[in-house]
C-alpha positions as CSV (number, residue, x, y, z in Angstrom):
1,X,132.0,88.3,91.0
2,X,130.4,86.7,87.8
3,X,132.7,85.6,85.3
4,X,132.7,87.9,82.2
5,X,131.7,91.2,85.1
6,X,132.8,94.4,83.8
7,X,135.9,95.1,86.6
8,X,134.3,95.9,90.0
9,X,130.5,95.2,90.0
10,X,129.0,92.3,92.5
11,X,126.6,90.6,89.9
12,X,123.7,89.2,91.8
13,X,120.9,89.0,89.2
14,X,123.0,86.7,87.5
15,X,123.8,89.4,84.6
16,X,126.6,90.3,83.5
17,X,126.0,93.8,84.5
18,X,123.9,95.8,87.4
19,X,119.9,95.5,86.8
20,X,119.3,98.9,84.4
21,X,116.4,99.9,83.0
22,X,115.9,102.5,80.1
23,X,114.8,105.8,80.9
24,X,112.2,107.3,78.5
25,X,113.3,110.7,79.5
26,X,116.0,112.9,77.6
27,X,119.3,112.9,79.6
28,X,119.4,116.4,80.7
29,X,115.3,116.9,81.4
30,X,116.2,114.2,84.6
31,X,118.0,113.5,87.5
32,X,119.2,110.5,89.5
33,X,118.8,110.6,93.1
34,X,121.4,107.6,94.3
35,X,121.2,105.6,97.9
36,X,124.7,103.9,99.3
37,X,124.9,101.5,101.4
38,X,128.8,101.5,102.8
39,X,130.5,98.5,103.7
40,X,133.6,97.4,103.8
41,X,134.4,95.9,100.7
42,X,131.8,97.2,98.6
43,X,128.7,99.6,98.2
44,X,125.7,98.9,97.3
45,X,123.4,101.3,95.4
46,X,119.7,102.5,94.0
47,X,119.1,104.8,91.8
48,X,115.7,106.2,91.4
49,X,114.3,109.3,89.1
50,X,112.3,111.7,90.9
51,X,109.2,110.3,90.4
52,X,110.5,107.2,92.7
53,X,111.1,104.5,89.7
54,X,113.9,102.4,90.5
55,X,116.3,103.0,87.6
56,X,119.2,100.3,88.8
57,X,120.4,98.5,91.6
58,X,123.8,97.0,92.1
59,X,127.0,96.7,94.0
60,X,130.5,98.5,93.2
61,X,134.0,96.7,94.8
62,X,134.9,99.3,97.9
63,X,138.2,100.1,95.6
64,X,138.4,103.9,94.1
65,X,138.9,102.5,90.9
66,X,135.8,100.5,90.8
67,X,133.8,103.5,92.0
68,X,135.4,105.7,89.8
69,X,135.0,103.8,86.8
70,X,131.5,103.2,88.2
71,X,130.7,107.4,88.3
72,X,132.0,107.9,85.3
73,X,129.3,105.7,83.5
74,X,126.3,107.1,84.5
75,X,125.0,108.9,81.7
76,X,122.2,111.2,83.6
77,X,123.5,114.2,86.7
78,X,123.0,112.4,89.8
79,X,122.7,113.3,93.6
80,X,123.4,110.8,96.7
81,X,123.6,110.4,99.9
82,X,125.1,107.9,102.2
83,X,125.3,107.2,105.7
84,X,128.0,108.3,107.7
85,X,130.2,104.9,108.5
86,X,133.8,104.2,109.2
87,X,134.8,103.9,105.4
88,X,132.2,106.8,103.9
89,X,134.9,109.8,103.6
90,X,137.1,108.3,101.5
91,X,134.1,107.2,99.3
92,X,132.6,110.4,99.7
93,X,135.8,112.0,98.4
94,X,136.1,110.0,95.3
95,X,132.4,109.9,94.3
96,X,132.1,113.5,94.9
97,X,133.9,115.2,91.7
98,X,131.4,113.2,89.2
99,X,127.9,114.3,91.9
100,X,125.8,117.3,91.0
101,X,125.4,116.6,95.0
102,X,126.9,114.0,97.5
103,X,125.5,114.1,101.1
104,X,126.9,112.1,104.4
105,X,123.8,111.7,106.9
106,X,124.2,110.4,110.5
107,X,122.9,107.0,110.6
108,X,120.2,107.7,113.6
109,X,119.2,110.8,111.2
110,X,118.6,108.7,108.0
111,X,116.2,106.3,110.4
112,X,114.4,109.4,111.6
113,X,114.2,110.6,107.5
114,X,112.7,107.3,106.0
115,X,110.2,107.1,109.0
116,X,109.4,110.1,108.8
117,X,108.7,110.5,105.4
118,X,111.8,113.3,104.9
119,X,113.5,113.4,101.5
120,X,117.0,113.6,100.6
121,X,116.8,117.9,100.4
122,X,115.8,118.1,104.1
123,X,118.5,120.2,106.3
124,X,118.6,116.6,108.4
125,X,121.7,115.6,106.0
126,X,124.6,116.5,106.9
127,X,127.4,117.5,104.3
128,X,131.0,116.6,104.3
């Protein structure tokens, strides 16, 4: 972690916080649609608007503090979905309480979604 981080973000861009861009749109007129990547000891994420722009990309400490303090940031509603992994339930059921939606997918599923063109509102996901 980058000296001078806020508490439980990966800094890779060599920022001292996750890549953000503004968005032009009012808060409540949009919505975040969020991608997790599970590991371990942390998560990495995308967010993207509806219209596909990549909004911010990052990484969160696998901690339920980080990822709490994380959710509790983000200023717009946001959906996500994750694959299902050893370590997604209990980030499932701390992310979940700040999600307009949270979705678990099986891994082979989310393959079959992004090749075949699916989005994230296709019955394919699975919910916890």
């Amino acid at each position: 972690m980058k000296k001078g981080s806020p508490k439980g973000y990966y800094v890779e861009t060599g920022d001292d916080a996750p890549t953000r861009k503004p968005h032009t749109g009012e808060p409540h007129d949009c919505i975040h649609y969020i991608g997790f990547d599970v590991h371990k000891k942390s998560v990495s994420f995308c967010v993207k608007t509806a219209e596909g722009e990549i909004v911010e990309e990052g990484k969160i400490l696998a901690q339920r503090s980080a990822l709490r303090q994380w959710a509790m940031q983000r200023k717009q509603a946001w959906r996500g979905a994750m694959e299902a992994t050893l370590f997604s339930a209990w980030i499932y059921d701390t992310l979940k309480p700040y999600a307009e939606q949270l979705q678990i997918a099986h891994p082979a599923r989310m393959k079959a979604m992004v090749f075949y063109g699916h989005t994230k509102d296709d019955p394919w996901l699975l919910t916890a």
